[in-house]
C-alpha positions, 0 to 999 in steps of 0.5 A, spaced: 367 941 136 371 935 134 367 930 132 368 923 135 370 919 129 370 911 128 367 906 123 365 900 127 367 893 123 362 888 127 358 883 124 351 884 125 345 882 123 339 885 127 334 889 124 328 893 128 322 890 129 317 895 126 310 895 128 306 892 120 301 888 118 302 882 113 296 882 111 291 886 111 283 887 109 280 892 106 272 892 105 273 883 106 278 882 100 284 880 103 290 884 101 297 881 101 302 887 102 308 887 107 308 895 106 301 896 110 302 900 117 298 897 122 297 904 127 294 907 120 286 908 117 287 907 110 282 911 107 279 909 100 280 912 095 278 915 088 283 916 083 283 923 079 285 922 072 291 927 074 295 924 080 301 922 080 301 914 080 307 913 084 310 906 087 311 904 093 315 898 093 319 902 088 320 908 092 322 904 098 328 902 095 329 909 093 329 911 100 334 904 102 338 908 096 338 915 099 341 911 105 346 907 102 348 914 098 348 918 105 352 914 108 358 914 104 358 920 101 357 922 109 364 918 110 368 919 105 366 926 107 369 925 113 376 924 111 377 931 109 372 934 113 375 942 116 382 940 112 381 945 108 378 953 110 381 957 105 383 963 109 389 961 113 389 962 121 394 964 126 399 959 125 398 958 118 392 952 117 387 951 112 391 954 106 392 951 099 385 947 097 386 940 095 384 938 088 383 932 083 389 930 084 390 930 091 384 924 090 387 918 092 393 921 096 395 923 103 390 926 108 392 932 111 390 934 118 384 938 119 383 944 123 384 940 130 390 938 128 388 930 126 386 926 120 385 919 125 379 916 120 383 915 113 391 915 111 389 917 104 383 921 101 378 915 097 372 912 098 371 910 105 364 905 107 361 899 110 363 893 107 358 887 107 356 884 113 359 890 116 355 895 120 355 903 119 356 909 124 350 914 125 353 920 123 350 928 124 348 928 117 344 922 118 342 922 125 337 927 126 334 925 120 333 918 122 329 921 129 324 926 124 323 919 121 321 915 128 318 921 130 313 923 125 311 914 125 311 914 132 307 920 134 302 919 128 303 925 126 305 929 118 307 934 122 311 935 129 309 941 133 315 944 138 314 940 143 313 934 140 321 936 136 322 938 143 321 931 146 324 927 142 331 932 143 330 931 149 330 924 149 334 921 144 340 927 145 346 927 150 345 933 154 352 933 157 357 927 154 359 927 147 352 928 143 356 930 136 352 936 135 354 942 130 354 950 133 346 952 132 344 945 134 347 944 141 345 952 142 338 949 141 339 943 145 341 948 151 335 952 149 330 945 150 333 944 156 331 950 159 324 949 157 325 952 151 320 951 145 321 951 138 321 956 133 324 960 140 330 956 139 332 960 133 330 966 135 337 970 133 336 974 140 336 967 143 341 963 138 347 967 135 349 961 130 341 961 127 346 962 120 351 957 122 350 950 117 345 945 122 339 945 118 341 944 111 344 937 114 339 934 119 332 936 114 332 935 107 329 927 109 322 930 108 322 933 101 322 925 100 316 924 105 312 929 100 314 926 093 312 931 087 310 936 092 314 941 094 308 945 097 307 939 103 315 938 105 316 945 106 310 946 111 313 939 114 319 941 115 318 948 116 318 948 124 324 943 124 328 948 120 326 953 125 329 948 131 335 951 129 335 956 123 333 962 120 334 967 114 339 964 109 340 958 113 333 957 113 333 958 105 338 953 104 335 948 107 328 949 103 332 949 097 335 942 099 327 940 101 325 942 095 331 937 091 329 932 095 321 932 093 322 933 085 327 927 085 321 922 084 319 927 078 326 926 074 325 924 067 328 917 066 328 920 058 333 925 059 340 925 063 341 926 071 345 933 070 340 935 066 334 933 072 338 936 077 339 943 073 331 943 072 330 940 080 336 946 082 333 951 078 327 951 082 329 950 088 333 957 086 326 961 087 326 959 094 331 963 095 331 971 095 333 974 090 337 980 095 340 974 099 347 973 099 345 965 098 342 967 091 347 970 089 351 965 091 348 959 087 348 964 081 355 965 082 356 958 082 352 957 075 355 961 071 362 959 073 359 952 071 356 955 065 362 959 062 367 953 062 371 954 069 374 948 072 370 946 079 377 948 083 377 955 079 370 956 080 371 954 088 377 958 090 374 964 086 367 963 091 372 963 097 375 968 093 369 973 093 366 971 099 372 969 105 376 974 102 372 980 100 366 978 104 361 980 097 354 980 098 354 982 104 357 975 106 361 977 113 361 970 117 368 969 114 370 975 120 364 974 124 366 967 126 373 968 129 374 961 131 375 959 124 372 964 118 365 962 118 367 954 117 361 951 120 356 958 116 351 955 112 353 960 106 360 958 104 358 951 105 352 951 100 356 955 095 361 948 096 354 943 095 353 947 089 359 946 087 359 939 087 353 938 085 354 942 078 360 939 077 359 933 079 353 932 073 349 927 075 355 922 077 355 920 084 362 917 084 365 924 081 359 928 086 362 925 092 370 926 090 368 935 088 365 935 094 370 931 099 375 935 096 371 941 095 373 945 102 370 947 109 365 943 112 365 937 107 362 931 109 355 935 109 355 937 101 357 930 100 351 927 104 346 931 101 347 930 094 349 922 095 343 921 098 339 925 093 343 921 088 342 914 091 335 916 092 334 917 084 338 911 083 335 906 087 340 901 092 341 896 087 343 902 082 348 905 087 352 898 089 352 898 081 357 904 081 361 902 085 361 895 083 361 893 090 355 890 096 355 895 102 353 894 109 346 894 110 346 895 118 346 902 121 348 903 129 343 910 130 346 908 137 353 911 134 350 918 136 344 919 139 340 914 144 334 911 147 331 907 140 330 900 141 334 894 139 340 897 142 340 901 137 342 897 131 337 897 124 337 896 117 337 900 111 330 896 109 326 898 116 328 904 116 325 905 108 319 901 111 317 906 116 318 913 112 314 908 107 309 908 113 310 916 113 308 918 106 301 913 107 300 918 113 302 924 109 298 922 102 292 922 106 293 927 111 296 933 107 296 931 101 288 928 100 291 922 096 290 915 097 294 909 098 292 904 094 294 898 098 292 892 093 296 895 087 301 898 092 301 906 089 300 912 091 295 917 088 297 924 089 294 930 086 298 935 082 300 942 085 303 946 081 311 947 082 311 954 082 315 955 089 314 962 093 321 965 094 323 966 101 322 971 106 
């Protein structure tokens, strides 16, 4: 499934109309708030002394940072995206990783046969004034987001999932979807309803990498609170996902929802390792996931450069199928290059590896091998979303596009499809108030422009 590729150099300057108040009133004082959403009731609320007090004028510019990140680690991704899939097939593709010193040189031609994105593998993005393509690793977030504000909901039912497939995803022209999606979308299109279309009886590629790219989006919809983003995004990993599959995925919700919890005192790598060590509780000890990020962080603790630690994963489970890893022949299209697994190995890698640094995370993960645009949209937008817009466009030194075309990929959105990263952190504002209220019993303190939400504890239940 080749995916159609091209990054649009328009100059646009639309925006979305989405549907808020300027100002508003609460119990006759007038309260001027640009982020108040107009289909919400927000509740009053009494502080507890131990909430979390949580901005969210700040958070929105976290969230257009989360954007912002996503998106160039998304394309750079691209550039070498199947390039590199360890074992070598039939007529010798995909042997011999690329490493740090390919960075900067010759793309070679992926598993298809084409390298028509970038000459060379380097930074690829929107400049300013420009507009970005919506991509796989960006879409499906985007509609769970329109989905929730939309359907006035913290949490979508199947059927609820089911329409908005149906009506914002191609059925028979080129849709850019991965394995397990579009068996789900046949699935949908049958009349099926989600969880069904995960069921291992009815989708072969539950254990393919779908989930892992299209749900990480609502750890952010549930700051600080890790219990709340996996029960909302729990029937959106199962549209496609189960067993390991689905337990990466949660390991990444579950990043995403510590990120706001990160302590500005201490270094990123070290907020990370704290965040992932967590998160690891959610994967069963006995799965072959588990036992691949403690492979990973070993390698990294003992010293190991990240190619030697990459090639022996591909060594260990590509080669020698440990732990009960056995994609790499179940798969005979290309050994298990779209598996979840192999890939989240990758991710981890980059992630470690990359300590923190968004430039260094996106460059591992871009020549880190397999499925590589999606380890690098994952952790670049968990790395925009900590460093906030302004602070991503200060490692790169450069201003980037702030329009996005979700009409690249996916239909039936208004405006043509065009938006801003500024709506779009708008409108998942406007779903967190909902969550807050809804899942969370916290409030939303529109004058002071905070949430309150009440601590839970971050013991996370392993996954069964």
């Amino acid at each position: 499934m080749l995916k159609y590729r091209f990054l649009v150099s328009l100059v646009l300057s639309f925006s979305i109309a989405i549907s808020c108040k300027e100002n508003t009133s609460e119990k006759g004082n007038s309260i001027k708030n640009e982020l108040v959403d107009s289909t919400l009731a927000y509740v009053p609320y009494k502080p507890k002394p131990n909430d979390w007090k949580v901005s969210r004028t700040e958070y929105k510019n976290k969230l257009q940072g989360f954007w912002l990140g996503q998106c160039i680690a998304n394309w750079t991704g691209l550039v070498t995206e199947m390039d590199k899939i360890g074992i070598p097939t039939k007529d010798g593709k995909g042997a011999g990783f690329y490493t740090s010193k390919d960075w900067g040189q010759l793309d070679q031609p992926n598993i298809w046969g084409s390298n028509d994105l970038s000459g060379t593998i380097d930074f690829l993005y929107a400049v300013e004034d420009s507009i970005w393509g919506a991509d796989d690793d960006t879409d499906i977030e985007y509609m769970y987001q329109n989905l929730l504000y939309k359907n006035k909901t913290s949490v979508l039912t199947g059927e609820q999932i089911r329409e908005g497939w149906l009506k914002h995803i191609m059925h028979e022209e080129e849709n850019f979807l991965w394995v397990s999606n579009q068996t789900a979308l046949n699935l949908m299109i049958e009349g099926v309803v989600p969880p069904m279309t995960s069921d291992p009886e009815a989708n072969p590629d539950y254990e393919m990498i779908d989930a892992q790219l299209t749900t990480e989006i609502f750890g952010f919809f549930a700051p600080t609170r890790p219990d709340v983003a996996l029960k909302m995004a729990h029937l959106p990993i199962q549209t496609v996902a189960r067993k390991n599959a689905e337990w990466i995925s949660e390991f990444n919700v579950i990043m995403y929802s510590l990120a706001p919890l990160a302590d500005e005192n201490k270094a990123t790598k070290d907020n990370l390792l704290w965040m992932a060590t967590l998160a690891r509780k959610r994967l069963p000890n006995d799965s072959y996931s588990a036992k691949m990020y403690d492979f990973v962080l070993d390698k990294y603790q003992s010293g190991a450069t990240w190619e030697e630690a990459r090639d022996e994963l591909h060594e260990k489970y590509q080669i020698k199928q440990e732990d009960g890893y056995l994609w790499a022949t179940k798969d005979a299209v290309c050994n298990g290059c779209f598996a979840a697994g192999i890939n989240f190995g990758a991710s981890i890698i980059s992630l470690l590896y990359g300590e923190g640094d968004i430039k260094e995370t996106i460059k591992i993960g871009t020549l880190a091998g397999w499925d590589s645009d999606n380890p690098t949209a994952t952790w670049g937008g968990l790395l925009g979303f900590i460093l906030g817009k302004e602070g991503v466009e200060k490692a790169f030194d450069k201003k980037f596009a702030n329009t996005f075309n979700i009409h690249r990929t996916r239909v039936g959105f208004p405006n043509n499809g065009i938006d801003t990263f500024e709506d779009m952190a708008k409108m998942g504002i406007y779903v967190i108030d909902r969550v807050v209220q809804e899942q969370m019993r916290g409030g939303v303190d529109l004058g002071k422009d905070v949430w309150y939400i009440p601590k839970m504890g971050l013991d996370i239940v392993p996954g069964q």
